[in-house]
C-alpha positions, -999 to 999 in steps of 0.1 A, spaced: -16 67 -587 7 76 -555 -7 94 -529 12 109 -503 -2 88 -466 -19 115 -440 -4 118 -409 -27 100 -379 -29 104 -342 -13 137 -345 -38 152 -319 -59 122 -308 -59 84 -305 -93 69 -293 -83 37 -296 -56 37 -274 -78 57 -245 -104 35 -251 -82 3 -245 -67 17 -217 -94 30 -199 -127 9 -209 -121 -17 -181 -121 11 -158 -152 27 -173 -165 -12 -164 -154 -15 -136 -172 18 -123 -207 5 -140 -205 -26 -119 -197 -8 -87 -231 9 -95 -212 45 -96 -219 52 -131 -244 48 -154 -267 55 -126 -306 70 -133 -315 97 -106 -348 111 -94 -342 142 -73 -359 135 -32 -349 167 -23 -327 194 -32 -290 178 -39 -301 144 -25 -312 119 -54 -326 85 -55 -311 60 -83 -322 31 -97 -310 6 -71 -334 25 -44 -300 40 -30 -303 75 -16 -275 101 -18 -257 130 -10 -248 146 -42 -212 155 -38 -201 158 -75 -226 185 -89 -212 214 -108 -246 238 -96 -223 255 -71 -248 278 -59 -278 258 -61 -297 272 -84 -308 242 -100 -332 240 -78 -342 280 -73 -379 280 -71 -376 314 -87 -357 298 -122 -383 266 -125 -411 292 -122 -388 311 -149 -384 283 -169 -422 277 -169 -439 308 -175 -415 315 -206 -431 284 -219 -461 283 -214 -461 322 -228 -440 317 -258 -465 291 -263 -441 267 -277 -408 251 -270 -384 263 -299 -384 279 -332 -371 249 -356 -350 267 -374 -310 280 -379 -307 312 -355 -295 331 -381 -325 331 -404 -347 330 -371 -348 331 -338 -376 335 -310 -373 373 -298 -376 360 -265 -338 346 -269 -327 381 -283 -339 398 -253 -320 373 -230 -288 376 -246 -290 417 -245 -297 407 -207 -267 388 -204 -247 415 -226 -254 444 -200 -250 418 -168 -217 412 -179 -203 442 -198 -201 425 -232 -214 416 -263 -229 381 -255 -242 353 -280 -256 322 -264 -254 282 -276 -271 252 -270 -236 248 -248 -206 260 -239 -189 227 -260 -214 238 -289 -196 275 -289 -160 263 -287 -166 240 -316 -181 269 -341 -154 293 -327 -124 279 -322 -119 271 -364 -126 301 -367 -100 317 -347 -71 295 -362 -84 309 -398 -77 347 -384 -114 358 -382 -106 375 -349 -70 385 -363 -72 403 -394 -71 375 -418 -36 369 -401 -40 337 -388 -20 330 -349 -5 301 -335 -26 283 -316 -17 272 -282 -37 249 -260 -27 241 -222 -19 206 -221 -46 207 -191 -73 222 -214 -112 208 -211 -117 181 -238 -144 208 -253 -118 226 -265 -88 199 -272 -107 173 -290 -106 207 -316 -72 207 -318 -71 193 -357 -97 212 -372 -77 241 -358 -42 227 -377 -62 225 -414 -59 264 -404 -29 275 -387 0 259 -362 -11 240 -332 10 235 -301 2 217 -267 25 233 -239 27 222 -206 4 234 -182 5 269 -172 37 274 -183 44 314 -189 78 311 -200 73 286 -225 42 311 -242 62 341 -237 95 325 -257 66 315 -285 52 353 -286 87 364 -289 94 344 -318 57 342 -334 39 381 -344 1 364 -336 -1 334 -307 -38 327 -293 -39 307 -260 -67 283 -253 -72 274 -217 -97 270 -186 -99 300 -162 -104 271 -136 -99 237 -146 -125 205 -139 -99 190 -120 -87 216 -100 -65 246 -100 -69 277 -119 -49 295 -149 -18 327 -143 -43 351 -153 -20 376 -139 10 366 -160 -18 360 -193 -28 396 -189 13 408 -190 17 385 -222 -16 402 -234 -4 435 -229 32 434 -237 25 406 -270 -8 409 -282 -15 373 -266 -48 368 -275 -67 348 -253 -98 324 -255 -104 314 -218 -133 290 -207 -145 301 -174 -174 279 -170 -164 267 -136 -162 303 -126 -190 318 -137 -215 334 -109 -196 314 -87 -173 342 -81 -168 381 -91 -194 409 -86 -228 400 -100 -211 365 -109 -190 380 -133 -163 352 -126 -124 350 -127 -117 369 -162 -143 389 -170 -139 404 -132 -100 414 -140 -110 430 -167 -118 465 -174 -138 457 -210 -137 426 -234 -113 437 -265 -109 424 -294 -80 399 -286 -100 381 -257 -127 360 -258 -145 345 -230 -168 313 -229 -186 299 -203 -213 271 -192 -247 287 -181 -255 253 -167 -233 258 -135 -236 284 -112 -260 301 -133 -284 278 -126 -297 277 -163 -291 259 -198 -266 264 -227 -235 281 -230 -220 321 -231 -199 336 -252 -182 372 -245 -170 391 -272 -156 425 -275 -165 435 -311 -202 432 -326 -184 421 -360 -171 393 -342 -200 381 -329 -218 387 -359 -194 365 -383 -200 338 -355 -237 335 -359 -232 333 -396 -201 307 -400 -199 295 -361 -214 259 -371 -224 245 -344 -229 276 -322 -256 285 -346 -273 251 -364 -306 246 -366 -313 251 -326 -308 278 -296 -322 281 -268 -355 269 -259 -378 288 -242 -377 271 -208 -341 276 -206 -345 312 -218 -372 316 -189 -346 298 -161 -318 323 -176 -337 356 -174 -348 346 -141 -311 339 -129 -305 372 -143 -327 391 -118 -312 371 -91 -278 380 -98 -284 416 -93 -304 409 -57 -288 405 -23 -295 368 -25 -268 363 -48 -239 374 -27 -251 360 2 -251 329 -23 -215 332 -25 -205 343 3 -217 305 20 -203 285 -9 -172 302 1 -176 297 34 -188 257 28 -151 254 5 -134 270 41 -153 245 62 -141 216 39 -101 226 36 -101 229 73 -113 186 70 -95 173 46 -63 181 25 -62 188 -10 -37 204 -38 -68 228 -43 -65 240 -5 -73 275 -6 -87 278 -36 -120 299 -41 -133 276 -65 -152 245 -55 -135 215 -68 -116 194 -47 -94 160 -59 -87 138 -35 -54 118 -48 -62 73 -45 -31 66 -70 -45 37 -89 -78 38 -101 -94 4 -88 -86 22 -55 -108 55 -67 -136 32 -78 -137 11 -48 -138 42 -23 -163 57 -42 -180 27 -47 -178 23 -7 -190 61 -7 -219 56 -22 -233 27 -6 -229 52 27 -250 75 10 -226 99 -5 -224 105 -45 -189 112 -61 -169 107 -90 -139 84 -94 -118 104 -118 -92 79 -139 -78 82 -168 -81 98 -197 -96 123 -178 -66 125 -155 -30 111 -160 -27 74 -151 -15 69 -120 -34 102 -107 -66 88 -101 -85 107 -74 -119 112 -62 -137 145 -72 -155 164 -50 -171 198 -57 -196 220 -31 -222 237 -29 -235 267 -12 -268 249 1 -247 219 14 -252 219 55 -218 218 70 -232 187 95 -234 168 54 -198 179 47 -185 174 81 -201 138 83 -187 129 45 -150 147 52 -151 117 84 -162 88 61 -145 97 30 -108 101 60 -116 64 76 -124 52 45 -86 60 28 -69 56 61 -81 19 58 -64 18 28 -32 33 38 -40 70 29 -44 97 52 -60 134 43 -68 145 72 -52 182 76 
């Protein structure tokens, strides 16, 4: 019997990552700056196993609500009035009516029809598949485009997508090249990151023009930009726009800024979001929310409609100022708070952060996969309860560290 071979590595090829970039994953175990088991000392200052103490300098809780004494008593009340931890069952057949209340909170905080997951990953991997098929589009299913820069959350979806429509990678932020494809294609969907893990942020204003003038629809992840920015934490898209439509959808992590657990999704049409809790797979098996993280959630909720919040802002803003006026970046300028810091080779990224770390100050040595080879860098991000004396002192290690090695940052 012939049968015709399947095309491989179309979209993905672990085992070359992995045998390009599993010595380097080593490497950073040994140098004790991965793998690491934390107790929390204080707020952003953990203990790890070794007894080290540190500065934690590569948290994505840009507001520091993690630690909001106002969520953790959120988090436990639901609890402990719910009187249990979750409902065991699929969402759609049953839910706790705790989480239905939360996600009409979340609908009128953000001027949208919201649906929440276990994460933001869990509602890109239900929705997604469903977007190629033409769910969203009239049983007319679009081309698919994904920024070549797009989170792994949404790339490593990339074939499930192409058993239902075209998929194309195009190079990062690159208008022209989506505006020739919506010339020559009736129905494109763009898949990308409002603002990117490793820096820099999407063209929304040239996304919006291709929206109006082509029917773009977009699917944007703005997980880094959630409550971190816009009024009432209504982040980079959802602020730009005047109401969610039925050719946009928004995701986002509620374990970021918010301060909470899971993940967001915006729609602009009740049908939509009501075909995603019935074939959204796994936006919708067998857990949601539990009741702590419902708690922590509905408690963030009330503090981003106080004065609190903006003043929260307003100093993570400020702490980002404070650090571009120390050290240079690409992301210089940029509201959001991720900042790379370029070492070239990655045993150079893993020995300053392993250097870092021993003086007290937690990063991440970024390599490849996660960035091109060659690009290696280490990742910083801030926070709006970081003391500037902590970012000034780190900005002065992290320069005489890489001026040793032949790199200088300094402004």
């Amino acid at each position: 019997m012939n049968q015709t071979a399947q095309p491989t590595h179309r979209f993905s090829n672990y085992r070359k990552v992995i045998s390009l970039a599993d010595q380097d994953w080593q490497s950073a175990e040994a140098g004790k700056i991965s793998g690491l088991n934390v107790e929390v000392k204080t707020p952003n200052v953990l203990v790890d196993q070794y007894g080290r103490t540190f500065h934690h300098f590569c948290t994505t809780s840009y507001l520091g609500l993690d630690y909001h004494p106002a969520l953790l008593d959120g988090a436990m009340t639901a609890l402990w009035e719910t009187g249990t931890l979750r409902v065991a069952n699929s969402r759609n057949r049953c839910k706790l009516a705790l989480l239905d209340q939360y996600e009409t909170q979340l609908s009128e905080l953000f001027g949208a029809s919201c649906l929440s997951a276990l994460s933001c990953s869990a509602a890109s991997a239900g929705i997604l598949p469903l977007l190629a098929s033409g769910t969203f589009t009239d049983d007319h299913p679009p081309v698919m485009v994904f920024d070549k820069h797009a989170h792994y959350s949404m790339n490593h979806l990339k074939a499930a997508c192409a058993d239902e429509t075209q998929v194309i990678t195009c190079p990062h932020n690159d208008m022209n090249f989506i505006e020739d494809l919506c010339k020559r294609q009736r129905n494109v969907a763009y898949v990308a990151d409002s603002a990117y893990s490793m820096g820099g942020m999407a063209d929304l204003d040239s996304l919006f023009y291709l929206k109006q003038r082509y029917g773009l629809f977009l699917y944007l992840d703005d997980s880094h930009a959630l409550s971190a920015v816009g009024d009432c934490g209504s982040g980079l898209v959802r602020s730009r726009l005047p109401a969610v439509d039925e050719r946009t959808l928004i995701v986002a992590s509620l374990a970021k800024s918010f301060g909470a657990s899971g993940g967001l999704v915006m729609f602009g049409s009740e049908r939509h979001k009501a075909l995603v809790q019935r074939y959204g797979g796994p936006s919708n098996w067998s857990q949601s929310l539990n009741a702590a993280a419902i708690g922590a959630g509905m408690a963030s909720i009330r503090l981003h409609s106080g004065p609190e919040f903006s003043a929260l802002q307003a100093r993570l803003q400020a702490n980002i100022r404070f650090f571009d006026t120390l050290i240079r970046t690409e992301q210089h300028g940029s509201p959001m708070a991720i900042r790379l810091v370029p070492c070239g080779e990655t045993p150079l990224a893993n020995r300053v952060a392993v250097e870092l770390a021993e003086l007290g100050y937690f990063t991440s040595a970024v390599f490849f996969p996660v960035v091109p080879q060659g690009k290696a860098a280490i990742r910083i991000t801030l926070r709006a309860d970081m003391e500037q004396d902590v970012i000034r002192t780190f900005c002065e290690r992290i320069t005489h560290l890489l001026l040793v090695h032949g790199r200088d940052i300094r402004p």
